[in-house]
N, C-alpha and C positions, 0 to 999 in steps of 0.2 A: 739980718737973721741971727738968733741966738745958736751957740752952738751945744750938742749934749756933750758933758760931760760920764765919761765912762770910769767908775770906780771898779777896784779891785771886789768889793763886796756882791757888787751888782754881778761881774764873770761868777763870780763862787754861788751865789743863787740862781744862774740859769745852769741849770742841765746836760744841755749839749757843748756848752765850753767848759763845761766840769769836766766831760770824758774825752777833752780830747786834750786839755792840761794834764788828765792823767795819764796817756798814751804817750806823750814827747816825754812826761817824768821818766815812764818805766824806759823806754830804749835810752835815755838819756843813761838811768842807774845800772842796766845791763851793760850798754858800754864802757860805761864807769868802771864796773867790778871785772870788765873780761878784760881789759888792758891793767887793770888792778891786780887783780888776786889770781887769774888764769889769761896769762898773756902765752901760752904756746898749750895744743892738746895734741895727739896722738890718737887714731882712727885708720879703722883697719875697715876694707871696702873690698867684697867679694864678688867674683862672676863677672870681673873687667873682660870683655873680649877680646883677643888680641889680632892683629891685622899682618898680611906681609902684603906687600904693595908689587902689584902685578907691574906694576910701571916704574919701578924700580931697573935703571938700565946696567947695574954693576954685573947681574948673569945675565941681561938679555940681549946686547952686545955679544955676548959667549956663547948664545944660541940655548942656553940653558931655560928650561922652567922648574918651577917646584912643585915634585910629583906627588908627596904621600904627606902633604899638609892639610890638616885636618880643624874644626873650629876648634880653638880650644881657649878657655877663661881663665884667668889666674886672681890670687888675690890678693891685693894693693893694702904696706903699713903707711900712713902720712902724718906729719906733720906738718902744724902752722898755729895760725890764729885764729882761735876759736870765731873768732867773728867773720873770717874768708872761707875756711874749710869745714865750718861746725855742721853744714847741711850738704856736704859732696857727697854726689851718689857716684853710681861707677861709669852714666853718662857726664862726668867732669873730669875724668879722664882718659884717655888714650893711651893702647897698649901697642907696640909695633915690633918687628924683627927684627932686629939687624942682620944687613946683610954682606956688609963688608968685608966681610972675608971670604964669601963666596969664591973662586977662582977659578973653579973647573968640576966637571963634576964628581960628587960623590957625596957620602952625607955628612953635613955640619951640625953640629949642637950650638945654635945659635942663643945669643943673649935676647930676652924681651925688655926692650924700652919701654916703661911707663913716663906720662909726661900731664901736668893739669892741663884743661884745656882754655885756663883762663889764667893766659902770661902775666895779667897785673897782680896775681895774688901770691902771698908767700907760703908757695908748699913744696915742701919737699918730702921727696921719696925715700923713704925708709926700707921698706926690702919687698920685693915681688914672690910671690912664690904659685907656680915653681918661674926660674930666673933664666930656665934654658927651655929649648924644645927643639930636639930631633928632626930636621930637616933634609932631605933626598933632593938634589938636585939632577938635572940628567936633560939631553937632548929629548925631546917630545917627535916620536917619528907614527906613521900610518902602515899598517900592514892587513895585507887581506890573506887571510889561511881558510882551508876547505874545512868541511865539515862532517866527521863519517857520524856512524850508530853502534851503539855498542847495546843489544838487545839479546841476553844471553839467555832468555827463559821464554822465546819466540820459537818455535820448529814448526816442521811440516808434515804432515800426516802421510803413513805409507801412501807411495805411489804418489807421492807430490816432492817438491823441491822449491825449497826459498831460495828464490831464485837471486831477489836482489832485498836493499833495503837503502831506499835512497830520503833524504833529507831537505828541508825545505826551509830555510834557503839551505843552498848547497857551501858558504863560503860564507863568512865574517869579518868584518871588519875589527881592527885592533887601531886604538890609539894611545899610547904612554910611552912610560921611558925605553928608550932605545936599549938597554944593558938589559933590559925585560921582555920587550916583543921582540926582538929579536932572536930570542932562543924559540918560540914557540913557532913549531910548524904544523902544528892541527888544532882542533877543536873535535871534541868525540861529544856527541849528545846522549845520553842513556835513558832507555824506558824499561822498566820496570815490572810489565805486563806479563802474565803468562799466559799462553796461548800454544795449544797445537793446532794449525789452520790446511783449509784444503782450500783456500779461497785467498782473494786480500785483503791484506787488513790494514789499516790506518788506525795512528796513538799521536799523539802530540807529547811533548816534557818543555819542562823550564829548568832542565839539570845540561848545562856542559861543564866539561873540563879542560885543561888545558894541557899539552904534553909536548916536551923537543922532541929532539931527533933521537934520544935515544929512551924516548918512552918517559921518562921521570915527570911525574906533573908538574906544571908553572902555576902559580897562586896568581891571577889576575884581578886587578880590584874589578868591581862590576862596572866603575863610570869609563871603564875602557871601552865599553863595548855598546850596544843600543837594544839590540836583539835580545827578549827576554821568552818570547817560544819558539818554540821549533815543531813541524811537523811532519813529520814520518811516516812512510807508504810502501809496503810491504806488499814486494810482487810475487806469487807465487806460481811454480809452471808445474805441467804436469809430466809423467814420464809415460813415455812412447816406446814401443815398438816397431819398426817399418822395415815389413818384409819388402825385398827386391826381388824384381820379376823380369826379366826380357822378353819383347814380345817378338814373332815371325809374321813376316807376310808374306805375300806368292806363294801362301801354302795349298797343294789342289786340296781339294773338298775333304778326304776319306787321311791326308795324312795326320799321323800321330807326331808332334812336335817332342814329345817326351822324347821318342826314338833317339834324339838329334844326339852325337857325341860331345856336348856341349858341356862348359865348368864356367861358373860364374866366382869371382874371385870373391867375392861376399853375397851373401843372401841375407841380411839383416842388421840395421845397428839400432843403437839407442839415440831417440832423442828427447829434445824438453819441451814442449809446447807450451805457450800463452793460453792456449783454446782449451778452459777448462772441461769442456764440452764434449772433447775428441775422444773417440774410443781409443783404447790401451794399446789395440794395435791395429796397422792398416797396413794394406799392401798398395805398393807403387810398381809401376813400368818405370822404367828409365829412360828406354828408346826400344824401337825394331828394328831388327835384321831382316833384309830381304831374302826368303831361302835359295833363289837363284845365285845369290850372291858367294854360297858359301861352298867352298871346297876343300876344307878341313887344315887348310893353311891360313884363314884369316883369323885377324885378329880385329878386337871390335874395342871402343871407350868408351864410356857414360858417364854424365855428371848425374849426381844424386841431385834431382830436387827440392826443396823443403817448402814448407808453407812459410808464410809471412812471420816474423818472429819465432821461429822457430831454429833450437841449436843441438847441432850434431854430437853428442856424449861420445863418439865413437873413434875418433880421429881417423875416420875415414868416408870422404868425397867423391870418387870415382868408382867404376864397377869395371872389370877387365873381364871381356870373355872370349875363349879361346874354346878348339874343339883340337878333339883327337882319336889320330886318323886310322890307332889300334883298331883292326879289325874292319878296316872298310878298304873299300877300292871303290876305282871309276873305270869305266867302261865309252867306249865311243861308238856310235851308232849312227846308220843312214835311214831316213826315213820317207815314203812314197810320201805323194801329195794326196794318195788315196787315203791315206791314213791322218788326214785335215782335215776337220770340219768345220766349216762359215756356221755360226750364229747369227739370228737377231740380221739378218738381211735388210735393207730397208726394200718398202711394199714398193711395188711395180716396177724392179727394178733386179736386172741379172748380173750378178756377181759371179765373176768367173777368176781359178787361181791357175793364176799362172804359171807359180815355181813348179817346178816340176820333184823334186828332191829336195832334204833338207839336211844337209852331211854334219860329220864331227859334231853331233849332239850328245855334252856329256853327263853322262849320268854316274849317282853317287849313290853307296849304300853300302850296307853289310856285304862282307866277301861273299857271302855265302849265298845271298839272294843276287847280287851280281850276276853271278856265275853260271844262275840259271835261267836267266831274263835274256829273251832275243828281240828284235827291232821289231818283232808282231805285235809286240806286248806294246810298245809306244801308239801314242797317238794324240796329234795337233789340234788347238782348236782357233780358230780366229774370232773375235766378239767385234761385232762392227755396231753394238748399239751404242758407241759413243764417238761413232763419225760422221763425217760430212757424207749425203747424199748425191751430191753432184754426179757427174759420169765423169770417168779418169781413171789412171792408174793410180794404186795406192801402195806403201810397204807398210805392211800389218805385224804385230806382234804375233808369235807363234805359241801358245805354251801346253809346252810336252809333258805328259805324264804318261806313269805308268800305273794307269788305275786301278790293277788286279794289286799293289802294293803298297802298303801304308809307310814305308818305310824308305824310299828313294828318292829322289831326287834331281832333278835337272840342274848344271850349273848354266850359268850367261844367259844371254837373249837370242832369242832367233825371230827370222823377219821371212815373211813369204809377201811378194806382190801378187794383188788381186786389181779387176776391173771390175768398175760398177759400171754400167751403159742399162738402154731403156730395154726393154724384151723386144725380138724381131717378131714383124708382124707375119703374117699366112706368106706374103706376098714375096718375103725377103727370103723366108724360109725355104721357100719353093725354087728361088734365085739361087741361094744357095746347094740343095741339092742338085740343080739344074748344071753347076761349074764345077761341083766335085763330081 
């Protein structure tokens, strides 16, 4: 087989070997002239990022991290040759901290390391700027502080009281340098609102601040923290009146309780009620005194009650009441069993009193009505409508008054036995008058 011969004329008349003899000239003659006539250039390269390497063990052996390191770029001068460094952008090199002098904390002006990222080529670093940057080293601790409200244009309308103003969450978490959270022992939220309210009210904010212990604000960067609202509930109570009242029982029917020589150590406090709803003022009983019970030497104690959530403005809990016995006397009296009367009998059935007298019954009152009251004036009554029917002896409560007087009174209990038995028939009756 023949073989072709390929001449230089035949390349130089096709086309496509024409431009690609031209393309190996031209990089040929560019590299010609850049090791010729421009064999080193000068290139300045901005917005390098710079890095500090979290895995760096020179602070973190020392418990150390770095607190108030921020992104920051600087800008790279280089030299080399024009044909390694002619197209560096500022991903061909690498910016970094030094951290070697680290040793403990506090803050270092560290140097920034520029480096190519491509060791076979000849560049070198001409000057970075800026060459330093401000670094805070410090132990990285957790702290949880509460959280109040500072709502200074919130009030409550007469006859009401802001009672509270609680926070949602109640408590923050803090995480950064120790030389930092450590002085802070609150977090205060502020809102802003103005408001006079008789009701409650709810506002949210996205404003805390920071304060120690002795008030002076802490400047907290924001990545210390996670919580970015807060919301705020605003309780209001109302205010109250509450009259005190003692009450009496065993009082007979016609007496006047006023009469009674009685001083109650209070008669009224303030309180603050939740129930917005509750009238301004309301009267309470405490407890009762039994009137038999009293003979101008007792003394009596009450707790105040209150309603649910509800708080006493008064600093006063108990009620003391005491009588006096200016102006009164007691008197001791015998009384017939004529002067008894059975109520409330139960049907078909004879109740008969036995006592015959009911001695030292005593009685209490003005000197003056005393004085004129004789044992006619008493009289017993016994109520059987809340006994047993059976047949038997019973001892029955007695209670003595003096019904022509609204103003007297029996002390103690008295007791009179009675028999209930069935009625005697014609037959028994007749037996009867038969042996008397």
């Amino acid at each position: 087989m023949e073989k072709k011969k390929i001449s230089l004329n035949n390349l130089l008349e096709n086309d496509v070997s024409l431009r690609i003899i031209s393309i190996i000239l031209a990089v040929i003659t560019w590299f010609v002239l850049s090791v010729t006539y421009f064999p080193k250039i000068q290139k300045n390269i901005v917005d390098v990022p710079v890095t500090l390497s979290l895995d760096n063990n020179s602070f973190a052996e020392k418990g150390l991290s770095p607190i108030n390191f921020k992104d920051t770029k600087v800008e790279v001068t280089i030299t080399g040759p024009n044909y390694e460094i002619g197209n560096y952008s500022k991903s061909d090199l690498t910016a970094t901290v030094n951290v070697d002098t680290v040793t403990k904390a506090g803050t270092y002006d560290l140097n920034i390391e520029v480096k190519s990222n491509h060791s076979a080529d000849d560049c070198d670093i001409v000057s970075v700027y800026p060459n330093k940057i401000p670094v805070t080293f410090d132990a990285v601790i957790t702290n949880e502080v509460p959280i109040t409200v500072n709502a200074p244009n919130i009030s409550a309308k007469d006859g009401f009281v802001l009672q509270e103003i609680n926070v949602s969450p109640s408590s923050i978490k803090l995480e950064g340098s120790q030389s930092q959270i450590d002085k802070i022992v609150r977090g205060v939220v502020k809102i802003d609102d103005k408001k006079t309210i008789d009701t409650d009210y709810s506002a949210s904010s996205e404003k805390i601040t920071f304060y120690d212990k002795d008030d002076n604000e802490v400047e907290v960067d924001p990545s210390a923290y996670s919580e970015t609202k807060y919301q705020i509930e605003c309780a209001v109570y109302k205010k109250k009146t509450l009259n005190i009242e003692v009450g009496f029982s065993d009082c007979p029917k016609n007496f006047d309780i006023k009469s009674l020589p009685f001083k109650q150590s209070v008669s009224s406090i303030e309180v603050l009620t939740p129930n917005l709803s509750s009238d301004n003022k309301q009267t309470i009983t405490v407890g009762n005194i039994s009137l038999s019970a009293v003979n101008l030497e007792s003394a009596y104690t009450f707790d105040i009650p209150l309603s649910a959530g509800e708080i006493n403005q008064s600093g006063v809990d108990k009620v003391f009441v005491t009588f006096n016995p200016k102006g009164y006397s007691s008197v001791e009296f015998t009384i017939e069993n004529s002067q008894i009367n059975i109520k409330n009998s139960p049907l078909n059935k004879e109740v008969t009193l036995e006592t015959q007298k009911i001695s030292k019954v005593l009685l209490y009152g003005p000197s003056d009505i005393i004085s004129k009251i004789n044992a006619k004036d008493l009289s017993g009554e016994i109520d059987l409508s809340s006994n047993a029917v059976a047949n038997g002896s019973y001892s029955k409560e007695v209670i003595i008054t003096a019904k022509d007087y609204n103003n007297v009174w029996c002390f103690g209990k008295y007791e009179a036995s009675v028999t209930v038995s069935d009625p005697q028939t014609d037959d028994e009756k007749k037996s009867d008058s038969t042996n008397s």
